[in-house]
Backbone as a ProteinNet text record, in pm:
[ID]
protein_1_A
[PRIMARY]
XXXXXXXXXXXXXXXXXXXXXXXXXXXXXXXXXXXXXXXXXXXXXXXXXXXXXXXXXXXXXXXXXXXXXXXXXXXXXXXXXXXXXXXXXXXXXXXXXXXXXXXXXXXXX
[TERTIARY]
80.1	0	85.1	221.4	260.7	326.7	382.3	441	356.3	247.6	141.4	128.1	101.9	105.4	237	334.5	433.9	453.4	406.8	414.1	295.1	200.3	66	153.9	199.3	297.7	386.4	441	570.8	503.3	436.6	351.9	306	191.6	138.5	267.4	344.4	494.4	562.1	560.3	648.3	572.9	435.6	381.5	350.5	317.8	310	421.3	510.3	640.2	689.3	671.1	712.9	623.2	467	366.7	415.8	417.9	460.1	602.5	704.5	822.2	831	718.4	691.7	618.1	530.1	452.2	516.4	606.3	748	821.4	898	940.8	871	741.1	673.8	649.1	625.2	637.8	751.5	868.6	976.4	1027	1029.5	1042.5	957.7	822.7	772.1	741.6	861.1	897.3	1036.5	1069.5	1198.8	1174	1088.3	1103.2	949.5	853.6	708.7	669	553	499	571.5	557	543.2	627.8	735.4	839.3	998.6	1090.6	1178.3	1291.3	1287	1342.9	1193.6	1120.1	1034.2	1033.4	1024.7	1064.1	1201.2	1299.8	1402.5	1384.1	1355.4	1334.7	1230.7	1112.4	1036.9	1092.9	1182.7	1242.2	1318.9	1433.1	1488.6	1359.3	1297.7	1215	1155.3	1142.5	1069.4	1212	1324.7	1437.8	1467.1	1402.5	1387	1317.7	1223	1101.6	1089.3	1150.2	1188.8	1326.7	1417.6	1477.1	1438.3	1337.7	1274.1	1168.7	1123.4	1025.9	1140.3	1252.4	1315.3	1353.6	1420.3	1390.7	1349.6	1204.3	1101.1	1047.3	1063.6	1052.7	1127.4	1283	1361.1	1317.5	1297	1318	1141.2	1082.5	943.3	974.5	1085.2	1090.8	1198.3	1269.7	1339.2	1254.6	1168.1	1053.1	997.2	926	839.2	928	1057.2	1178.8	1142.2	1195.6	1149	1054.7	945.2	819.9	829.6	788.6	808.4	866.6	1021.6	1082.3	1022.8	922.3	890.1	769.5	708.8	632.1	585.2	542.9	511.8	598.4	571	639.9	800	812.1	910	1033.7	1001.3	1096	1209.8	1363.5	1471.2	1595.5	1583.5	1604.5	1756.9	1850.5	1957	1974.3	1964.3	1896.8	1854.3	1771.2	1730.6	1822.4	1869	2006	2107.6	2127.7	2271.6	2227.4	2130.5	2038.4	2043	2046	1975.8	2155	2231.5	2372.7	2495.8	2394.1	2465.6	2410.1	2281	2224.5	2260.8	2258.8	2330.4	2485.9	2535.9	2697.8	2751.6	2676.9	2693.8	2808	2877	2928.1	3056.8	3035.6	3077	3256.3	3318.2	3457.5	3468.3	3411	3417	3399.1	3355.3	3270.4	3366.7	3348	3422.7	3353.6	3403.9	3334.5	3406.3	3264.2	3315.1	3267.7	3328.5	3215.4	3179.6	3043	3027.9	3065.8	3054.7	3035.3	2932.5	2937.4	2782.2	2698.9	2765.4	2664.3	2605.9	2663.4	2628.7	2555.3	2442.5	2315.8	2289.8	2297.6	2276.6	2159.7	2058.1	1909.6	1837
-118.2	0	125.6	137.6	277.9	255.4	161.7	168.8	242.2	228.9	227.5	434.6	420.2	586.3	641.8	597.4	641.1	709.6	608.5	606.6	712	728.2	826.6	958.4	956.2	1106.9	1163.1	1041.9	1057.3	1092.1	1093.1	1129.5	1237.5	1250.4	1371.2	1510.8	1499.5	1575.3	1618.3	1492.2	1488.9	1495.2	1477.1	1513.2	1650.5	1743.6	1891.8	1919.4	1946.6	2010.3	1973.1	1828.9	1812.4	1857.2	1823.4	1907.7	2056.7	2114.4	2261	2293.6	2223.4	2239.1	2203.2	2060.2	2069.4	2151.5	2200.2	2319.2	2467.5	2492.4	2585.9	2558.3	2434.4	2383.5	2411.2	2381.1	2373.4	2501.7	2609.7	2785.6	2818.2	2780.7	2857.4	2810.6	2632.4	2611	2683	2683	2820.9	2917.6	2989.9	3129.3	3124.2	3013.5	3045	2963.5	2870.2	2772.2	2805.8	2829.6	2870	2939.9	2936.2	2988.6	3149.7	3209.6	3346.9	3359.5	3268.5	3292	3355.1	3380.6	3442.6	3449.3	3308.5	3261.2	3304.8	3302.9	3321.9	3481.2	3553.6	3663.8	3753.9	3705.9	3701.8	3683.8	3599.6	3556.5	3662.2	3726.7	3801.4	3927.8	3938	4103.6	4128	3955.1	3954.4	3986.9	3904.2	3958.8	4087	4152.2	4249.4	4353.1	4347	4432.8	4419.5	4268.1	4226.7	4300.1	4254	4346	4566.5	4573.6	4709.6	4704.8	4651.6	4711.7	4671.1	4597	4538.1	4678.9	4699.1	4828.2	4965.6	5037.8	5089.9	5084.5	4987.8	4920.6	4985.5	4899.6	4960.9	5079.1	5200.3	5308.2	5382.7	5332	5420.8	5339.2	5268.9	5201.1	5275.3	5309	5377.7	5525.8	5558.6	5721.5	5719.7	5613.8	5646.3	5619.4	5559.4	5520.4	5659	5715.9	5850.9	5947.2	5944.8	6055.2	6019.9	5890.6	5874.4	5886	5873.4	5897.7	6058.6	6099.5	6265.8	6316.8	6277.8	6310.2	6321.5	6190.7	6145.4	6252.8	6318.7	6369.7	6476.1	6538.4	6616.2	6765.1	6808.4	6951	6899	6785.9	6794.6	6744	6681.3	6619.5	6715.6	6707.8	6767.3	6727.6	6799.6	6737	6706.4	6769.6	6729.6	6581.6	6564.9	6438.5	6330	6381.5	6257.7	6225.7	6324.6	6291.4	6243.2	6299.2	6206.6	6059.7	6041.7	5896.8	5781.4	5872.4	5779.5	5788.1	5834.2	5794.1	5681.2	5679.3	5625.9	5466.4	5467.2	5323	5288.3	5386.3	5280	5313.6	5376.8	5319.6	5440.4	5550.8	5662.3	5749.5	5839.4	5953.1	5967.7	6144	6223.2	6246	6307.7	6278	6410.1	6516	6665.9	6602.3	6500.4	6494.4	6428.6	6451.8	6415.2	6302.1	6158.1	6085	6084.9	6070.2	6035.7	5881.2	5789.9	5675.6	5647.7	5596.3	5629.8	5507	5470.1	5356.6	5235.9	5116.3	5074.2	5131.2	5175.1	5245.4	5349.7	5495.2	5563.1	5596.9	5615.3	5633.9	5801.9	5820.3	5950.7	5974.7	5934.1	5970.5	5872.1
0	0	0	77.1	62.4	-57.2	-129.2	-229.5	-344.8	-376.3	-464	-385	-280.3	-238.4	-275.1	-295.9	-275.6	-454.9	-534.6	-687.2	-741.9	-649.5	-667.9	-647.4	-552	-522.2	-583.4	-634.1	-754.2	-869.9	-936.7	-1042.2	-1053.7	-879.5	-876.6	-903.4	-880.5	-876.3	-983.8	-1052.8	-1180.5	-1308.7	-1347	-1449.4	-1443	-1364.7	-1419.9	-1472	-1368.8	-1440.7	-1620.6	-1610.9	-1735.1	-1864.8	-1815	-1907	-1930	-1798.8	-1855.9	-1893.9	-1886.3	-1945.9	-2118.5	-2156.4	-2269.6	-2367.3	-2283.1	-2331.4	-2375.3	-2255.6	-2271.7	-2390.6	-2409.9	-2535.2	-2624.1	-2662.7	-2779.4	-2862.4	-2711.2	-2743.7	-2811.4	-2791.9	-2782.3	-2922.1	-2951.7	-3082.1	-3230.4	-3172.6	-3216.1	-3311.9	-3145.2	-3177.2	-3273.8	-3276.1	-3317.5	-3489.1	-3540.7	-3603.9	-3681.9	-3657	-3698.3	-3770.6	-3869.1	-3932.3	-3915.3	-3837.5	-3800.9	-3714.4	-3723.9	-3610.8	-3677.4	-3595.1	-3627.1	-3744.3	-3822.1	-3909.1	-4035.6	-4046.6	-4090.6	-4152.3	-4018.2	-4021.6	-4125.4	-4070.7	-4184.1	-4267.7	-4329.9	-4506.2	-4570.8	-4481.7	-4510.3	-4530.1	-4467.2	-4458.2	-4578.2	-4576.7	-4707.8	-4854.4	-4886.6	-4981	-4975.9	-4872.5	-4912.8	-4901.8	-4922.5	-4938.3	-5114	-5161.1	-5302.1	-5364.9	-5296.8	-5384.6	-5394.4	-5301	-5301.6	-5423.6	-5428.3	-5523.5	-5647	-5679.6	-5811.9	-5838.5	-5740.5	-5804.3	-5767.3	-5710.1	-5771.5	-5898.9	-5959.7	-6097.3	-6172.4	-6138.6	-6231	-6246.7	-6181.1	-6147.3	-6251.7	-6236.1	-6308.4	-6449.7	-6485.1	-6623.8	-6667.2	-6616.7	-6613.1	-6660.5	-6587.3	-6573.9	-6729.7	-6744.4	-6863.7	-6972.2	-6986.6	-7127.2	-7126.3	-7018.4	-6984.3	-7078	-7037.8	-7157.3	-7286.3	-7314.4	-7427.4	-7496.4	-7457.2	-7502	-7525.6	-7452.9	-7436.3	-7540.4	-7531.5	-7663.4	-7792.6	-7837.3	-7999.9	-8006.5	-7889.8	-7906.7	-8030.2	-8083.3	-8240.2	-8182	-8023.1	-8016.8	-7995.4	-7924.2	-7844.8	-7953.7	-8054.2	-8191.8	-8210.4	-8103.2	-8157.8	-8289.9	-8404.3	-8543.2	-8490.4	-8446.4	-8431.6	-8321.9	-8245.3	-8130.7	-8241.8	-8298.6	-8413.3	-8486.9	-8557.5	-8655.5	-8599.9	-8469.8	-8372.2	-8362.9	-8317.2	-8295.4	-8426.9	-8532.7	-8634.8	-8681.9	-8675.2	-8688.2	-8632.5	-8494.6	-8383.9	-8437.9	-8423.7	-8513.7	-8627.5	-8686.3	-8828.2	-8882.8	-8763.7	-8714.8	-8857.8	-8891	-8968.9	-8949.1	-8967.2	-8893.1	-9010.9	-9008	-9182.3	-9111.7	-9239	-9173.9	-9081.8	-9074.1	-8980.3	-8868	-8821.8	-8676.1	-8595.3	-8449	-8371.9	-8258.7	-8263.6	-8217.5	-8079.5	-7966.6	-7822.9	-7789.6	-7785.9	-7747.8	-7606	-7604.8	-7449.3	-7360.8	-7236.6	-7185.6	-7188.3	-7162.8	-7132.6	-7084.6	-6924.1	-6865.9	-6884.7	-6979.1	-6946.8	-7120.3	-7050.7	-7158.4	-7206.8	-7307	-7380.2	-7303.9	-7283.9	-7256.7	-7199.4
[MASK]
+++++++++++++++++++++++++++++++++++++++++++++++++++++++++++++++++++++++++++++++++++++++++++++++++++++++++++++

């Protein structure tokens, strides 16, 4: 009989703690491992640091078509701009002229 009390006591004792230490565990893995948890988090921040420089991007590649456009417009048509343009494309240029060539990067317009 006290053995059997003795094993009732031991139980009564030792199953909370471990319930709530697993329960603790289960939070904390979580927070750290979960849907909405901290690793989660990261990867989110990373993409949205993506997605911000994808629509910078697109912004400028927006704002440079907007020039262009503008340009072809009926008032805005500068004849010399055109004639530099339509030289540069078909690789034209008279012997007076003085050629600068540009970089990749750096765009006439």
């Amino acid at each position: 009989m006290r053995f059997f009390h003795f094993v009732k006591k031991l139980v009564k004792s030792v199953i909370p703690p471990i319930f709530f230490l697993s329960l603790t565990g289960f939070f904390i893995w979580n927070t750290l491992n979960g849907d909405h948890g901290l690793k989660s988090y990261y990867v989110q921040q990373k993409l949205l640091v993506e997605a911000e420089q994808a629509q910078q991007d697109a912004i400028s590649e927006q704002q440079t078509w907007g020039r262009r456009v503008v340009g072809l417009k009926e008032g805005h048509l500068d004849k010399d701009l055109l004639d530099e343009r339509t030289r540069v494309m078909l690789s034209f240029s008279q012997e007076n002229e003085i050629i600068i060539p540009y970089k990749a990067n750096d765009h006439l317009y």
